[in-house]
VEXDREN-2710 file (C-alpha; in Angstrom, 1 decimal):
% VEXDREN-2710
k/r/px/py/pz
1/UNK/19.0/-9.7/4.2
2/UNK/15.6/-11.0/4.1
3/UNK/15.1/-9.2/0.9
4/UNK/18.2/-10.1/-0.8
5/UNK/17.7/-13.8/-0.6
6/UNK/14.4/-13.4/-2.2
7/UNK/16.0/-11.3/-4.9
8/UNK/18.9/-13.8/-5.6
9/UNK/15.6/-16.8/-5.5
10/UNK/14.2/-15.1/-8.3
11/UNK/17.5/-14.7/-10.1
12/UNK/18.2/-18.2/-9.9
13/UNK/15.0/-18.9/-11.6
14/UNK/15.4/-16.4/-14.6
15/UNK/14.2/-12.9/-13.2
16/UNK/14.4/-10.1/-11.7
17/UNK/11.6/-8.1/-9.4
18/UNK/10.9/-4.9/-10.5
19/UNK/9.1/-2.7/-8.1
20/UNK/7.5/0.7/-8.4
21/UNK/6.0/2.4/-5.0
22/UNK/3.5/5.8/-5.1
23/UNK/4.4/7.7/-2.7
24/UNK/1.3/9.6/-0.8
25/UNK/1.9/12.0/1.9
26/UNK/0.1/14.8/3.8
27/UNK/1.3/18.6/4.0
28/UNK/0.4/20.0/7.3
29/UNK/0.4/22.7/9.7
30/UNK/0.5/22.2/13.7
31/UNK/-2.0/24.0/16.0
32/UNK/-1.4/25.6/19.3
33/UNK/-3.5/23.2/20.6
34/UNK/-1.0/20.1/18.8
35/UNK/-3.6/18.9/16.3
36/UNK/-2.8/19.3/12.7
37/UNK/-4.5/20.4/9.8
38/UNK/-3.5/20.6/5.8
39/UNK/-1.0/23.0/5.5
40/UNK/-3.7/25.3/3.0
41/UNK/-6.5/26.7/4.9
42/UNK/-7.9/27.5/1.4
43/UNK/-8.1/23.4/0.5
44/UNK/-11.1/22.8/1.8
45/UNK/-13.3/20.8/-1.7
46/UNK/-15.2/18.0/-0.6
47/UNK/-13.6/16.0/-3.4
48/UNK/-10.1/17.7/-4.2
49/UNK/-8.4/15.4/-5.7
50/UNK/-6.2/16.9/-9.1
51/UNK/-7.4/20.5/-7.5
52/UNK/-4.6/22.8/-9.0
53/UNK/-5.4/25.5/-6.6
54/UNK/-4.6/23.4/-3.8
55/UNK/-1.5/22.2/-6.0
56/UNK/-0.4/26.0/-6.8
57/UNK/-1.1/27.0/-2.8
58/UNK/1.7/24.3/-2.1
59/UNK/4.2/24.4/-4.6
60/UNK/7.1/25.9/-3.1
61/UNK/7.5/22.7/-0.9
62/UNK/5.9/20.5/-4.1
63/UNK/9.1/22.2/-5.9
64/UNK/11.0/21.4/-3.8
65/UNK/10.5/18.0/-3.2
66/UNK/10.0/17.0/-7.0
67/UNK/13.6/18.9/-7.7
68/UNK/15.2/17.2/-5.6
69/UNK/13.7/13.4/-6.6
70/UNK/14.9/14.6/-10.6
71/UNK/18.2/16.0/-9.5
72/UNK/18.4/11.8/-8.3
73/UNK/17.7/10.7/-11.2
74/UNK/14.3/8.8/-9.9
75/UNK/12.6/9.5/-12.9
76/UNK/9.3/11.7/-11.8
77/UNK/7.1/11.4/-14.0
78/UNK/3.9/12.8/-11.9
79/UNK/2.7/14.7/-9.1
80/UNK/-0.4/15.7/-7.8
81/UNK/-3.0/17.1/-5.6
82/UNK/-4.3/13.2/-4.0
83/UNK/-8.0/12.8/-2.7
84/UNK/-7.9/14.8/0.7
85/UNK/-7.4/18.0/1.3
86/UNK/-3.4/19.0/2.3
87/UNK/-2.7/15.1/0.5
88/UNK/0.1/15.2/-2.1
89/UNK/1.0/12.1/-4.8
90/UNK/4.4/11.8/-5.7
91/UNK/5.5/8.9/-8.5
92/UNK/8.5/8.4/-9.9
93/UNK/9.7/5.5/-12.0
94/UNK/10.4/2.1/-10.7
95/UNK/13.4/0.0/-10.5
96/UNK/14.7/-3.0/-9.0
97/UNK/13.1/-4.0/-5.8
98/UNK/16.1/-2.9/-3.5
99/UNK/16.7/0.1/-5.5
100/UNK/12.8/1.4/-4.9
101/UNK/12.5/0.4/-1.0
102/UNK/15.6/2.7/-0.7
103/UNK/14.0/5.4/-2.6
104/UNK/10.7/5.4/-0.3
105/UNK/12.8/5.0/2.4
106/UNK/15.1/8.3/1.6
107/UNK/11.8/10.1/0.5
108/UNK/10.4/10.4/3.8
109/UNK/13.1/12.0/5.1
110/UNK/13.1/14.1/2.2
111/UNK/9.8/15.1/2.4
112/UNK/9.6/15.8/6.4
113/UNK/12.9/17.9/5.8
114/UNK/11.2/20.3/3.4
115/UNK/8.1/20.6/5.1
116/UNK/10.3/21.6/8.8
117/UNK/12.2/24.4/6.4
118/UNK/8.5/25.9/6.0
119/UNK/7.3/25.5/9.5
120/UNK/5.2/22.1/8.1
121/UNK/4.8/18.4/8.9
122/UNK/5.0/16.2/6.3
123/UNK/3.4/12.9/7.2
124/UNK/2.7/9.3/5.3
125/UNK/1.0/7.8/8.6
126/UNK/-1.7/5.8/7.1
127/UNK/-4.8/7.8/8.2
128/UNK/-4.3/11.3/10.2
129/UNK/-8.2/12.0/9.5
130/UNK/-11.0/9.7/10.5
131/UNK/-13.1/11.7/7.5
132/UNK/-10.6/11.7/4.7
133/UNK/-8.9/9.3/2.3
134/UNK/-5.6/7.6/3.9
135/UNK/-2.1/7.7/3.0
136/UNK/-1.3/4.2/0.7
137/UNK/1.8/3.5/-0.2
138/UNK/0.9/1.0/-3.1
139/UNK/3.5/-1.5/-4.6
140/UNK/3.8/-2.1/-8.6
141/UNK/5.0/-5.5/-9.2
142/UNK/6.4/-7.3/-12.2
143/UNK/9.3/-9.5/-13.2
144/UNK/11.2/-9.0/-16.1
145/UNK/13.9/-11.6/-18.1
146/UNK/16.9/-11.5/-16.3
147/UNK/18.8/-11.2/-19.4
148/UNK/17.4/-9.8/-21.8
149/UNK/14.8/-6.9/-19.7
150/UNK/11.6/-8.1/-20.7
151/UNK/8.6/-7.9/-18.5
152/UNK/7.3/-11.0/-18.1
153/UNK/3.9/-10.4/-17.3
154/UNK/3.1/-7.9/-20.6
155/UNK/1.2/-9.0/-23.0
156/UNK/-1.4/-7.5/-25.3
157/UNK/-5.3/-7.7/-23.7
158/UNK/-5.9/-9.8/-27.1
159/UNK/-3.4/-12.4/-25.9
160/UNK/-4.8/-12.8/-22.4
161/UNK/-7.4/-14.8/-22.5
162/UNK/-9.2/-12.9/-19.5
163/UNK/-8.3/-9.6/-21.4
164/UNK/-6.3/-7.7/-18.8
165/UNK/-3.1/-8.1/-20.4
166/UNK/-1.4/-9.9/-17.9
167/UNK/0.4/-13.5/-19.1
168/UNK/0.1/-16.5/-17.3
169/UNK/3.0/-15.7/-15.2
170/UNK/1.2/-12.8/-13.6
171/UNK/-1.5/-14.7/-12.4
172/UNK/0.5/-17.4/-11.1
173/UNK/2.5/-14.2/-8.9
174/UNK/-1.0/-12.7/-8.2
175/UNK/-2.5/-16.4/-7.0
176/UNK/0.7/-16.5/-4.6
177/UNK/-0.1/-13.0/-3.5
178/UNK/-3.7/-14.1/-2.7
179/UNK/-3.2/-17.5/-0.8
180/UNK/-0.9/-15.2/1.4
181/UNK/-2.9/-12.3/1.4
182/UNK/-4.1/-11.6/5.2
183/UNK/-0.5/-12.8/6.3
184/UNK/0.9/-9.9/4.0
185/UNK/-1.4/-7.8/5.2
186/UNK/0.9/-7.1/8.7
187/UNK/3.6/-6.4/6.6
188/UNK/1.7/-4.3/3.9
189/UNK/0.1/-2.9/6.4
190/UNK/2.0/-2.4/10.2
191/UNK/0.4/0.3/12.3
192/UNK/-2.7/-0.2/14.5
193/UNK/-3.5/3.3/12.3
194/UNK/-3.7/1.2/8.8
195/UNK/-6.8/-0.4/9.5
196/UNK/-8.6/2.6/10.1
197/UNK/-7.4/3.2/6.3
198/UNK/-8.8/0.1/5.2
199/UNK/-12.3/0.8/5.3
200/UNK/-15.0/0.5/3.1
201/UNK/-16.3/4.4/4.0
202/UNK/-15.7/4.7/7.7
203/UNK/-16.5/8.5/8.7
204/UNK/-16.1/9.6/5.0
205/UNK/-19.2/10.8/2.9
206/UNK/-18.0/8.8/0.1
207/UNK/-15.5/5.7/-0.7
208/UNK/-12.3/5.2/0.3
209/UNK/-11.4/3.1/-2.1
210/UNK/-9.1/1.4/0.1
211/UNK/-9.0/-2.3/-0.6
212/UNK/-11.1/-4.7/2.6
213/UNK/-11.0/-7.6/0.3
214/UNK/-8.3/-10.4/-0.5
215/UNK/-9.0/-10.6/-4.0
216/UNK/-8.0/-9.4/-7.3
217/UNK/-9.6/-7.5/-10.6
218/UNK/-8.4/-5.1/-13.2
219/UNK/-8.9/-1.6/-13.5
220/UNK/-10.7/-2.0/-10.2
221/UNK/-9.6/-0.5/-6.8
222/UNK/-12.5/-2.5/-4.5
223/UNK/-9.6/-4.9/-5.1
224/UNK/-6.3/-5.8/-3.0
225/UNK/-4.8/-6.4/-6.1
226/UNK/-5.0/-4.8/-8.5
227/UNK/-3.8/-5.2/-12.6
228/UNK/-3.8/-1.4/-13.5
229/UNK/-5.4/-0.4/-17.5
230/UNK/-2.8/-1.6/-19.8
231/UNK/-1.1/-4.5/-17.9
232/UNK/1.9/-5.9/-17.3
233/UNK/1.8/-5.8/-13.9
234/UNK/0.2/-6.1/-10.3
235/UNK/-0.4/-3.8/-7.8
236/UNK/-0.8/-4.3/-3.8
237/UNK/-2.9/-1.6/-2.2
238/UNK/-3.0/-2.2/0.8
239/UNK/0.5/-1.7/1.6
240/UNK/0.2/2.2/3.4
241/UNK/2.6/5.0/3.9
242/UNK/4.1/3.2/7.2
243/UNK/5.5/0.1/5.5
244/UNK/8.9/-1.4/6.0
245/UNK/9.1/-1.8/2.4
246/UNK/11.6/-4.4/2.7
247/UNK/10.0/-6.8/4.9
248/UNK/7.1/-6.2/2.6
249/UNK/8.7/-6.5/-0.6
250/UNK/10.6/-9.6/0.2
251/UNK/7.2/-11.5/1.4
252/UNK/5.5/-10.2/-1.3
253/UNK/8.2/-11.2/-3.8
254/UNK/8.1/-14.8/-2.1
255/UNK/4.4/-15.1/-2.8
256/UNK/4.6/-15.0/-5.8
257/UNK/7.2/-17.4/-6.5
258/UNK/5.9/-19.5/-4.8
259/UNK/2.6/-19.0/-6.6
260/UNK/4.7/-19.6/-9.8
261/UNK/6.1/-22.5/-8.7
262/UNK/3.1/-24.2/-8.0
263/UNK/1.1/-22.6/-10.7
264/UNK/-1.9/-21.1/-8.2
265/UNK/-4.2/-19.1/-10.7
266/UNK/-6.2/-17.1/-9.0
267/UNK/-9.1/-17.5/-11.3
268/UNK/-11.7/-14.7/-13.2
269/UNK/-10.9/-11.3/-12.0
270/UNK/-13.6/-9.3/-9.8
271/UNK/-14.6/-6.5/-12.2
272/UNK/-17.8/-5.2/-9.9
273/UNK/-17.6/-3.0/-7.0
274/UNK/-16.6/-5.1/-4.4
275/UNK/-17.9/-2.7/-1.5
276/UNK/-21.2/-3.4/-3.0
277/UNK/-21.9/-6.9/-2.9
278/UNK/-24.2/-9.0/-0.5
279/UNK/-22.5/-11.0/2.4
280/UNK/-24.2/-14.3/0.4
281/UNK/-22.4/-13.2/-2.5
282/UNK/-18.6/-12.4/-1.5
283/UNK/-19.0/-16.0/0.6
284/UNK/-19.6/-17.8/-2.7
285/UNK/-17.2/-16.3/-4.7
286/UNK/-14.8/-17.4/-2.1
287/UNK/-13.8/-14.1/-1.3
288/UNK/-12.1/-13.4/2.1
289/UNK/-11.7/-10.1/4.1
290/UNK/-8.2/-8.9/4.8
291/UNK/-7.6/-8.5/8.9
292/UNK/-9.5/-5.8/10.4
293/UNK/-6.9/-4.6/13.0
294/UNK/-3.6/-4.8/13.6
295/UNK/-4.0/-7.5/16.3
296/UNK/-5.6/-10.2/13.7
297/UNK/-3.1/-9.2/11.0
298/UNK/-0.4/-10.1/13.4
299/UNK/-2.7/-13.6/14.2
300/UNK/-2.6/-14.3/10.6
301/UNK/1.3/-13.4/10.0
302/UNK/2.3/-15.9/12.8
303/UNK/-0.2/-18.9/11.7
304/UNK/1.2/-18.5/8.2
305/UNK/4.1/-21.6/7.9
306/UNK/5.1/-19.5/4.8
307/UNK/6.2/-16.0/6.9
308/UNK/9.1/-18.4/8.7
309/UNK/10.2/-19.7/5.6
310/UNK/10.3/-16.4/4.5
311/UNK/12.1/-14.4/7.7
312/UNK/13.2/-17.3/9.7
313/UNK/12.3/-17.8/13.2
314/UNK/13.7/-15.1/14.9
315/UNK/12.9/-12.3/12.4
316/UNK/9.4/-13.4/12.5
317/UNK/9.0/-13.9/16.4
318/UNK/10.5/-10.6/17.1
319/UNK/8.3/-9.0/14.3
320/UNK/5.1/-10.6/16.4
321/UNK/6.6/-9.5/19.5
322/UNK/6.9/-5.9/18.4
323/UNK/3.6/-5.6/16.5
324/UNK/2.0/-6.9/19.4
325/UNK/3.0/-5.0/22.3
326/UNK/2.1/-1.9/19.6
327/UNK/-1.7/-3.8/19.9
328/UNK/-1.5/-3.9/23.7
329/UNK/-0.3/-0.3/24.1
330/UNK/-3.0/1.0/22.1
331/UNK/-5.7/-1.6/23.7
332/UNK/-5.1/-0.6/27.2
333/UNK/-5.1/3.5/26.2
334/UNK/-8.3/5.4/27.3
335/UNK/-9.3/7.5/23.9
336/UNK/-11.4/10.8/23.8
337/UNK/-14.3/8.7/21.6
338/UNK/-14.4/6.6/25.4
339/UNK/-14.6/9.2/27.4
340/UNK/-17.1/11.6/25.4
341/UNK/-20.0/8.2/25.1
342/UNK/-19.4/7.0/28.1
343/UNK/-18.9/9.0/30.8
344/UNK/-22.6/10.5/30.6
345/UNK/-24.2/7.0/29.7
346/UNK/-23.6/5.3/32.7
END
């Protein structure tokens, strides 16, 4: 219901939220032992992302799957070999908000039910490998005119004054977005997992290119949010593969009216490499860090007046409750990293 109201706000003010989700999912095979490991013993690049051996080694489930979203009618218009080995990219075309979280929401049952038929696991859990890119599950936002279809946030680069091609609108849904943005996080991102996706580089030889910042740019993926090459729209990406879309999409969708209400422009876009910048720097430019773990994203969720507003009282508390006992659960477990530096050190 949650993400009804928010739907029928934005109708009563002229639009409708349109919503496109990529949907990124691992192909794996269990081991006697019950550890996994991509499905293709043979995908094994450093950097395999767009491999097409790794894509022809897999298509009889990648058929399957992509047969099945067309026989739908969800529009596919891509899919792909992603960044880590055994990860798959599935994108199909978006729709109305409601219309997209139940797509996601059917896909991973989809997906998990072809990968059983082949002995498989298919899995969007956020990050199943310390040492490769996560699962994201990012959200493409834009409103369009409730009568007449037009996207609201296109306009040509030579019309935007900051030459993205996004029209005042959009940044007034992305500065919403952005005074929200750790609160969101808990939604975007719900697993004590996601935050071991939302890293700078953690155990991995190279980027993850997973967003650590609160902030916005273009073309630029250092960034939460980001307006991809061409315009006319947003995206959040650091929403993962274990997101209620939903709850997510109705916060999210709150945000930014309320960021068009009040007109909150969220200033020049960051166009550097984010990652790269000095401490001194990021403080200046008033950029903030998105919650590290799931415990502080669920501080910043329940401080934020806005998520009550959003959920009501007893959605939200019982959301915090949840999400919290998931914190303690993990907390009070005894890991394998524990045991293996400590045990000899002391």
């Amino acid at each position: 219901m949650a993400l009804k109201n928010q739907i029928e706000i934005a109708r009563s003010m002229g639009f409708e939220f349109n919503l496109g989700i990529e949907c990124e999912v691992f192909l794996l095979k269990p081991q006697a032992d019950g550890s996994l490991v991509p499905s293709d013993p043979t995908d094994n690049l450093v950097k395999p992302c767009y491999d097409v051996q790794g894509f022809v080694n897999s298509f009889g489930w990648l058929d399957k799957v992509a047969s099945c979203i067309n026989s739908l009618g969800w529009d596919l218009y891509s899919f792909d070999h992603e960044d880590a080995n055994g990860q798959f990219e599935f994108d199909f075309n978006y729709a109305d908000a409601l219309t997209t979280c139940d797509r996601l929401t059917f896909f991973r049952f989809m997906a998990k039910h072809y990968a059983k038929e082949e002995g498989l696991i298919a899995t969007m859990m956020p990050k199943p490998f310390a040492d490769k890119t996560g699962n994201g599950a990012h959200f493409n936002m834009s409103l369009a005119d409730l009568k007449t279809g037009q996207n609201l946030f296109q306009c040509s680069p030579e019309e935007d004054p900051r030459g993205i091609g996004l029209t005042q609108l959009g940044y007034y849904f992305i500065g919403g977005i952005l005074k929200h943005g750790r609160a969101l996080c808990a939604a975007f991102a719900p697993t004590v997992n996601s935050y071991k996706r939302l890293v700078r580089r953690g155990a991995m030889s190279y980027f993850s290119w997973a967003p650590v910042f609160n902030s916005y740019g273009s073309n630029n993926r250092t960034n939460s949010v980001r307006v991809p090459a061409g315009g006319g729209r947003c995206e959040s990406r650091n929403a993962d593969g274990a997101v209620n879309p939903y709850l997510a999409a109705a916060l999210v969708l709150a945000a930014g009216l309320e960021g068009i209400r009040e007109k909150l422009d969220p200033g020049a876009p960051n166009e550097d490499n984010l990652y790269e910048i000095s401490e001194q720097e990021r403080a200046e430019r008033g950029i903030e860090f998105l919650p590290q773990t799931l415990q502080e994203a669920v501080a910043a969720f329940e401080e934020d007046p806005f998520v009550e507003s959003v959920l009501g009282a007893s959605l939200k508390a019982e959301f915090v409750r949840y999400k919290l006992e998931e914190w303690n659960s993990y907390h009070l477990s005894i890991s394998p990293w524990e045991i293996e530096r400590y045990a000899s050190m002391f």
